[in-house]
N, C-alpha and C positions, 0 to 999 in steps of 0.2 A: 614691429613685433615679429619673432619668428614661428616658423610653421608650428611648433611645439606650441610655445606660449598662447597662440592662436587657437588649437585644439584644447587646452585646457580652460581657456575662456568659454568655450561655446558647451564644455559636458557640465561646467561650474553653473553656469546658465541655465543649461536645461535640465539639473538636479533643480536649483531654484523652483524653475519654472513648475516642475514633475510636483514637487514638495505643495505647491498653492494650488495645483489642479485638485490634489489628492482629496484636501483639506476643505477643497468649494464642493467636492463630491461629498466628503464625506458628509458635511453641513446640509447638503440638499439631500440628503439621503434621509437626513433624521425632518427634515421639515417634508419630507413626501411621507416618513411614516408619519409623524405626528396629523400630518392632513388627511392620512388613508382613515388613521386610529379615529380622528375626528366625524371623517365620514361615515364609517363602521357604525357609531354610536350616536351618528346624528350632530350637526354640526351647532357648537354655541349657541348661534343665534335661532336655530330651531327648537333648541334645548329651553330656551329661555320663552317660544313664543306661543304665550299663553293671554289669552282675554280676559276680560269681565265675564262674561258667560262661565269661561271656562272656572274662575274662582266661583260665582254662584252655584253652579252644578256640582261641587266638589265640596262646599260650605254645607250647601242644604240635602246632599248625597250622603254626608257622613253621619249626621241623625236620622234621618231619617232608616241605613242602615239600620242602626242602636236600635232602633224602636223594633224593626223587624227580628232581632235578637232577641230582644226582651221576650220579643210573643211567642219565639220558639222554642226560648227556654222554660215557658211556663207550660211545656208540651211534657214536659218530666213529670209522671205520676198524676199527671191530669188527664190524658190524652188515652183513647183507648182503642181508634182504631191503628193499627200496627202501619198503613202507609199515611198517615196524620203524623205517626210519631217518627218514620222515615224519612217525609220529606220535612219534619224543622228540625233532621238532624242535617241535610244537605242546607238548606237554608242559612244555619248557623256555620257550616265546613265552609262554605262557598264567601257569605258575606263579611266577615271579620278578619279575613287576608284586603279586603276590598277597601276597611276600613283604614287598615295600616296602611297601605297602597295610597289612599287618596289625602291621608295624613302628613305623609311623608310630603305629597306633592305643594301642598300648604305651607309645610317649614321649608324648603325649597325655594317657594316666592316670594316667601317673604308676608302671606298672608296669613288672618287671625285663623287660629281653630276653633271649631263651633264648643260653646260652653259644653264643659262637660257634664252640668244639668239637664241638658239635651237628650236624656235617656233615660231611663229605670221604670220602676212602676208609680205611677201619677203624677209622672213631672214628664209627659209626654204629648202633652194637651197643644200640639203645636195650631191648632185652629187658627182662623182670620180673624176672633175676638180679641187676641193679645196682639196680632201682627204677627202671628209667626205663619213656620211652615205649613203648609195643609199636606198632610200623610196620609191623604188618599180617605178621610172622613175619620179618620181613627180619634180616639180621643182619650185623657184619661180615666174616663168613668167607662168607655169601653175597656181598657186594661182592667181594668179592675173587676168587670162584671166576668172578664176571661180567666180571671186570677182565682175566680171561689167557683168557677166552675172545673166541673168534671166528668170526665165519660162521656157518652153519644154529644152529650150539650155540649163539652167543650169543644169537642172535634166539630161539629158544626158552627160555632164561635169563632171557632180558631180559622177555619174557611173563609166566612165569610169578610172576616177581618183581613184574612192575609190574601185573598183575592182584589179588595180595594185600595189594599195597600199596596201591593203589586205594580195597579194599575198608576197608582201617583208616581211611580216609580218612573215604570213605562213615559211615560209623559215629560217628565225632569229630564229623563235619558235621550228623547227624542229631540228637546228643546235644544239639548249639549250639543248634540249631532246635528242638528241644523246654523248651531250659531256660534262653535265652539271651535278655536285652531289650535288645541295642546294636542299633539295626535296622541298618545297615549289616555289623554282623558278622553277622548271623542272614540279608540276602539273601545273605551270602556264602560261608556255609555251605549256601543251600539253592542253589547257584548248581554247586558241589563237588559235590551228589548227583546234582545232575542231569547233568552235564558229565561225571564221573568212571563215573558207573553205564553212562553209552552207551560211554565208551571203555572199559569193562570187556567189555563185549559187543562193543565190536567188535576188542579183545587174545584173548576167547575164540576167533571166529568166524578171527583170522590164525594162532592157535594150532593150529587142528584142520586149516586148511588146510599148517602146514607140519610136521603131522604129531604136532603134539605129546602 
């Protein structure tokens, strides 16, 4: 082969060569981003790793919610002292994103969503007589003795109801956090103890002021 033919072999070559390096760059380039992107957002297998705990806390999280709704909504025109009827308007702004949120995480897994009976006025009697939830003592004859009340009585109903219920709260959320690996549901739950435990103390602190 002469010197010519020789130099065209070796730049033919190393076009080749240049062409597949490019090509293994460019393919490692997109599986480094796709691994960054994955990392970014938490990788599959953390996306996906969720317990029993964690469905419980999220089942009996989202009526329980409902029920807190319910008691805040019935702060419209019932309700007379002005931070009674402030805090179930935070109450309501805070919990009902929490509900969509912990919803969402349900059709995600693959798991049932709690009946949507699981809420309203008198279909909330979750007590341990039917097997269901306990919602911190509430019951549906207490909805309803909250529901035809009004003024001072309700704003003291309304306390002493949303203080126990608070606390079942606290408890469910503490449970999650101790037994729970979806990290999104376990800051959500430590997010609950800490949010609900101050407005427990400060439903105490409106309580003793309006005598209760």
């Amino acid at each position: 082969m002469t010197t010519s033919s020789t130099r065209f072999a070796r730049i033919a070559v190393g076009v080749v060569a240049g062409a597949v390096l490019l090509a293994g760059c460019s393919g490692g380039s997109d599986s480094s981003t796709a691994a960054s992107a994955t990392a970014d957002g938490g990788t599959a297998a953390e996306n996906e790793a969720f317990n029993n705990a964690d469905v419980t806390f999220v089942q009996a999280m989202i009526p329980h919610h409902r029920g807190a709704l319910a008691m805040a909504q019935l702060a419209d025109g019932r309700a007379e002292d002005s931070s009674v009827i402030e805090l179930a308007g935070r109450i309501e702004a805070a919990q009902q994103p929490e509900i969509e949120t912990m919803t969402g995480w349900l059709e995600e897994w693959g798991e049932p969503l709690p009946d949507e009976s699981d809420t309203g006025m008198g279909g909330m009697d979750h007590g341990s007589d039917d097997g269901g939830m306990d919602m911190g003592g509430m019951s549906g004859e207490d909805l309803t003795m909250l529901e035809s009340a009004s003024g001072a009585e309700f704003d003291r109903m309304f306390l002493e109801l949303m203080i126990r219920h608070h606390r079942g709260a606290v408890d469910m959320a503490q449970t999650e956090i101790d037994a729970g690996s979806y990290p999104d549901a376990v800051a959500l739950a430590e997010d609950i103890v800490e949010s609900q435990t101050a407005e427990i103390e400060e439903m105490q602190t409106l309580l003793s002021e309006l005598g209760g």
